[in-house]
C-alpha positions as CSV (number, residue, x, y, z in Angstrom):
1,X,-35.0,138.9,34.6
2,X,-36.5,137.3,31.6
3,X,-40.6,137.4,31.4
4,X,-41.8,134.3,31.3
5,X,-44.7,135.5,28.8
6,X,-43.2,134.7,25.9
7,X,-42.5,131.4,27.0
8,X,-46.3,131.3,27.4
9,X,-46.5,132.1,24.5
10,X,-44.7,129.7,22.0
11,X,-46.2,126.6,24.4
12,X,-49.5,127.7,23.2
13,X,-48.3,128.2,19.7
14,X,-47.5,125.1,20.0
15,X,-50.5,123.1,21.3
16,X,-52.2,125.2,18.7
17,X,-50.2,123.7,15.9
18,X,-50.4,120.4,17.2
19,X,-54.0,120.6,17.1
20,X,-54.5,121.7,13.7
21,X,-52.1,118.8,12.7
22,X,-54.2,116.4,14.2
23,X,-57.4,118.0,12.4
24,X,-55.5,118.3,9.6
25,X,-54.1,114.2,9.3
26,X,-55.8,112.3,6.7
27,X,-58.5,110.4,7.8
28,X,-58.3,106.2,6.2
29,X,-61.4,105.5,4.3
30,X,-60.5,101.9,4.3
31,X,-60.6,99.4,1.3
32,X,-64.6,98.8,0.8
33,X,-65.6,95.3,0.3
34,X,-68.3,92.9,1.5
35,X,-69.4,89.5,3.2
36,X,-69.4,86.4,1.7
37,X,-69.5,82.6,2.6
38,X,-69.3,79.1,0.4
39,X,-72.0,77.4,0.6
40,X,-72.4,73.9,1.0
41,X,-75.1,72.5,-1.0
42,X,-76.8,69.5,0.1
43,X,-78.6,67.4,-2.9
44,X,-80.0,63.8,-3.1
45,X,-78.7,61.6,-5.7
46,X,-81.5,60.7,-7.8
47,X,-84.7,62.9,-8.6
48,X,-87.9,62.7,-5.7
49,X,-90.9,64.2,-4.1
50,X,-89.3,65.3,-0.5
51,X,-91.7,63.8,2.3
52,X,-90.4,65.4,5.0
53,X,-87.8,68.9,5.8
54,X,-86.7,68.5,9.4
55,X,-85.1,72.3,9.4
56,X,-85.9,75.3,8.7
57,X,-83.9,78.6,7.5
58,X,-81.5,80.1,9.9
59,X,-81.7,76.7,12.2
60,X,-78.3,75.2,13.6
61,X,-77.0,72.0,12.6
62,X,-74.6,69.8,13.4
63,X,-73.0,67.1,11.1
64,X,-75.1,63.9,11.0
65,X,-78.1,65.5,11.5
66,X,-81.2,64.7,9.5
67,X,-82.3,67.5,7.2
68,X,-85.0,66.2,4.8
69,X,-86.0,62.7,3.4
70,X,-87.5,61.7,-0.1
71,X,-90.5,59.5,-1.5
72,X,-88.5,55.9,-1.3
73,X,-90.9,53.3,-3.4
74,X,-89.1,52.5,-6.7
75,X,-85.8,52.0,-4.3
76,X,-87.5,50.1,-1.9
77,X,-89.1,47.8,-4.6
78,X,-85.8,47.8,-7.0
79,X,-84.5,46.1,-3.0
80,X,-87.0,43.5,-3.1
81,X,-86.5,42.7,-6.2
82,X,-82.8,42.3,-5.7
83,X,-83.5,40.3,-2.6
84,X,-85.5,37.9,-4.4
85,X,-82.5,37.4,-7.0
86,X,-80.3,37.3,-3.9
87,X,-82.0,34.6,-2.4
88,X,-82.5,32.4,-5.9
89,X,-78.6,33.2,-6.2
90,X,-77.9,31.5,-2.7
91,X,-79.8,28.5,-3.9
92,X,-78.3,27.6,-6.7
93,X,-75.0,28.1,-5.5
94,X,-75.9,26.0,-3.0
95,X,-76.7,23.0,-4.8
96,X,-73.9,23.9,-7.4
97,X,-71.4,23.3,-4.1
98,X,-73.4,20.0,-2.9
99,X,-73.3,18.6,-6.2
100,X,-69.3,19.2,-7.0
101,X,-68.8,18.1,-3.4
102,X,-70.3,14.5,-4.6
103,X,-68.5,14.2,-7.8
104,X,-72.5,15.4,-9.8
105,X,-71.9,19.0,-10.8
106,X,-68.7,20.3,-13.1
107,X,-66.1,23.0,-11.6
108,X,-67.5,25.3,-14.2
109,X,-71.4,24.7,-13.1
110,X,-70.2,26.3,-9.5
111,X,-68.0,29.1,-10.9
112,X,-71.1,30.1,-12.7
113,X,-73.2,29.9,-9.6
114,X,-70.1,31.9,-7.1
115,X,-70.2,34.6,-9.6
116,X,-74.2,34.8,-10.1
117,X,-74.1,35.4,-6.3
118,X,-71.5,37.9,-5.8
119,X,-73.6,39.8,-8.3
120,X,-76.7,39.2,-7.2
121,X,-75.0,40.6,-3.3
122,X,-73.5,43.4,-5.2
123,X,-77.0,44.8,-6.4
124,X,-78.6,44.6,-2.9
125,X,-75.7,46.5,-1.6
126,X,-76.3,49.0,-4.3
127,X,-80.1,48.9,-3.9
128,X,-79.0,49.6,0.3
129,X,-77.2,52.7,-0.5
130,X,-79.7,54.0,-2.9
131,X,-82.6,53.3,-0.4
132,X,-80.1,54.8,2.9
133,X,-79.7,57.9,0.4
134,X,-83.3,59.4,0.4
135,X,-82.6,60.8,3.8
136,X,-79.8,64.3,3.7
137,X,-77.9,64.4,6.6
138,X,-76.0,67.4,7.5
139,X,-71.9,67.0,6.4
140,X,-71.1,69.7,8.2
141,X,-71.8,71.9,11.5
142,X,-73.4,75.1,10.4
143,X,-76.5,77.4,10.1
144,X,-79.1,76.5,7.0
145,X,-78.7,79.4,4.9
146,X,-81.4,78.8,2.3
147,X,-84.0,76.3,1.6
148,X,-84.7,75.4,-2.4
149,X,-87.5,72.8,-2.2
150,X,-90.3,72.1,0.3
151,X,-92.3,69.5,1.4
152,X,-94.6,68.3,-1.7
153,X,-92.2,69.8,-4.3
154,X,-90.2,67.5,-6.8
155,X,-86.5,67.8,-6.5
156,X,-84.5,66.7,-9.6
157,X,-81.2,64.9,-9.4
158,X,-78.3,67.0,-8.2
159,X,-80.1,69.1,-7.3
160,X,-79.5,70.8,-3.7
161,X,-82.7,71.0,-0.6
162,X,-80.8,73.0,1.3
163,X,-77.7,75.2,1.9
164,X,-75.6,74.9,5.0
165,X,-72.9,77.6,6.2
166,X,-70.2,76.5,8.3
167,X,-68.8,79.5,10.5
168,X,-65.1,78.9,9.0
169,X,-66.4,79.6,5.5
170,X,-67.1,82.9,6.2
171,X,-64.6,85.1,4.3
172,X,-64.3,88.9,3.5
173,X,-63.1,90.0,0.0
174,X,-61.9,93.4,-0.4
175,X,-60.3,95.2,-3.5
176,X,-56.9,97.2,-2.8
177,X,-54.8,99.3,-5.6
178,X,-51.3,98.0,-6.7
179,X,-49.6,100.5,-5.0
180,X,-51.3,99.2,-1.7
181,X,-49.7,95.9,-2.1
182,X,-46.7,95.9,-0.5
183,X,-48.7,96.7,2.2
184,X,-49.9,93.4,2.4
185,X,-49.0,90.0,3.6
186,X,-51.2,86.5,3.8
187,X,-51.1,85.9,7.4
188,X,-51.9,89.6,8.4
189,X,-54.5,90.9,10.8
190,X,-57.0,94.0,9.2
191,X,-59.4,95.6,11.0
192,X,-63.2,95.4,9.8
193,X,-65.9,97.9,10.4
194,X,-69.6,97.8,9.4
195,X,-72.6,99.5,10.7
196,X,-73.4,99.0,14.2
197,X,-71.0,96.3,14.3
198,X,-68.7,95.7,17.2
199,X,-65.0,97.9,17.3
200,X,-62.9,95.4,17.5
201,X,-63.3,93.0,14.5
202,X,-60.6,91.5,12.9
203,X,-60.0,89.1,10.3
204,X,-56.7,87.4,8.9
205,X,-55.5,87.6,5.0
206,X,-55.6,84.1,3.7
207,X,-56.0,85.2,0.2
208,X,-54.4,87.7,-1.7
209,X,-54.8,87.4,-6.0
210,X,-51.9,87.6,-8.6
211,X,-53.7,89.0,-11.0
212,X,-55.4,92.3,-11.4
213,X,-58.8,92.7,-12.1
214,X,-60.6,94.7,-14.7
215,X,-57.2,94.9,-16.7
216,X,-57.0,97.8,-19.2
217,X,-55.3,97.0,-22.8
218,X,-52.0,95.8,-22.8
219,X,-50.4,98.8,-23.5
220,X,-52.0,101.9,-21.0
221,X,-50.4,105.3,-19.6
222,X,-49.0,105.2,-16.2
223,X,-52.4,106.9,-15.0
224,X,-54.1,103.6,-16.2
225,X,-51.9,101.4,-13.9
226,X,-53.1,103.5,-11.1
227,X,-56.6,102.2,-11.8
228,X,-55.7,98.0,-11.1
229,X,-57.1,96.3,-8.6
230,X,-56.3,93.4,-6.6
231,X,-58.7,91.1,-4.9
232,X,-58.3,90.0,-1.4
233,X,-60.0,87.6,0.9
234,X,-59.6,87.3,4.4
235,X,-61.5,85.5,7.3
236,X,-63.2,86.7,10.2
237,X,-61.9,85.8,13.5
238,X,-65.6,86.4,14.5
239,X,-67.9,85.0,12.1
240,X,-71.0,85.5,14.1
241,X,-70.6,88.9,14.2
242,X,-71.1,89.1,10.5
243,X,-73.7,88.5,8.1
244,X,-73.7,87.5,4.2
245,X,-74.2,90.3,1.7
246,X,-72.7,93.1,4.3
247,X,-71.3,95.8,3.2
248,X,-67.7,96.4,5.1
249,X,-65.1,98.5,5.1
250,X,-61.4,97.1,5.7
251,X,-58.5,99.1,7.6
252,X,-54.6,97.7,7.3
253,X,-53.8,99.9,10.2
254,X,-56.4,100.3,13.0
255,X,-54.5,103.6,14.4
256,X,-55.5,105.3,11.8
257,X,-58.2,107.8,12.3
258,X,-61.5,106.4,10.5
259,X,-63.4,108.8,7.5
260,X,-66.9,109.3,9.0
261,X,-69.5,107.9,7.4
262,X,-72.3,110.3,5.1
């Protein structure tokens, strides 16, 4: 009758070798990259003192809301004054049409007078918009990012108040090696990890470059084409969980057994 120890024996070889294989299996460092998010930058047309900021950093906004208004007197007076020609304008054209109605004025006396007021409405329009535009309104829903001029301060034209970042703007950029390329498809899921984030955030390539970055000469050793680059840029399916500026690190496959952290 056999013994059944050496059986034994090679089953625990076994689960021993299995065990230092495991130990043994590289661990994936991950692609390092970061956070970032484009901004949208909210500025007034023309140059002004702002009166009033109606948010404040890290506040929620939604598109249409109010975030700051400007000193309005020369566009206020520049309406007025407009008005006033308005309102001359509609008096002479008047007349102009009584008198061609009667057989007293010319055709070209009421041309002149139609197209004195159609200018005249054109500028109070304009003087309208320019007055409507002292007050920023939000274009988009987002969080206010960062604020670049306060109550008091002068703000030049084209200038941005504020920063807005809408949620789907988030993105995470990542460099991988040309070899790791193939690897990679727009459309694909990756894993992210950051410190004491959660385990289970992903975000989906949108973004993958054609051209490598810091390119050696044109002519380089095979050793040298090891060392390309290619940017990537995927966004996070949970924005909120992220923050700009953090540092991530990026996993293709999220089986595979994370480096720990130093």
């Amino acid at each position: 009758m056999t013994s059944p120890r050496p059986t034994l024996k090679i089953l625990a070889a076994l689960a021993v070798a299995a065990a230092l294989a495991a130990c043994n299996q590289p661990k994936d460092p991950g692609y390092q990259g970061w956070v970032e998010a484009d901004m949208i930058f909210v500025s007034p047309d023309e140059s002004g003192r702002v009166t009033k900021l109606s948010v404040r950093e890290g506040d929620e906004v939604k598109a249409g809301m109010q975030l700051y208004s400007l000193d309005d007197d020369m566009q206020q007076a520049d309406l007025n004054q407009n008005n006033a020609t308005l309102a001359n304008a509609r008096q002479t054209y008047e007349r102009a049409a009584s008198l061609s109605k009667t057989g007293s004025g010319t055709q070209a006396n009421l041309d002149a007078a139609v197209s004195a007021l159609r200018v005249a409405e054109a500028r109070v329009n304009s003087s309208q918009t320019r007055l409507a535009r002292r007050t920023g309104f939000a274009p988009v829903h987002g969080t206010v990012q960062q604020i670049y001029f306060r109550e008091g301060e002068t703000v030049p034209a084209q200038r941005p108040v504020l920063s807005i970042m809408p949620p789907g703007n988030m993105k995470v950029r990542f460099y991988v090696p040309e070899t790791d390329l193939p690897k990679l498809s727009v459309g694909e899921e990756v894993r992210v990890s950051c410190d004491n984030c959660a385990a289970d955030l992903t975000a989906k390539i949108y973004f993958i470059a054609t051209a490598a970055e810091y390119t050696p000469p044109v002519i380089y050793s095979l050793d040298e084409r090891n060392k390309l680059v290619y940017l990537v840029q995927a966004r996070p399916l949970r924005p909120d969980a992220l923050r700009v500026g953090q540092p991530v690190s990026v996993f293709l496959n999220p089986k595979t057994p994370v480096a720990e952290k130093r």
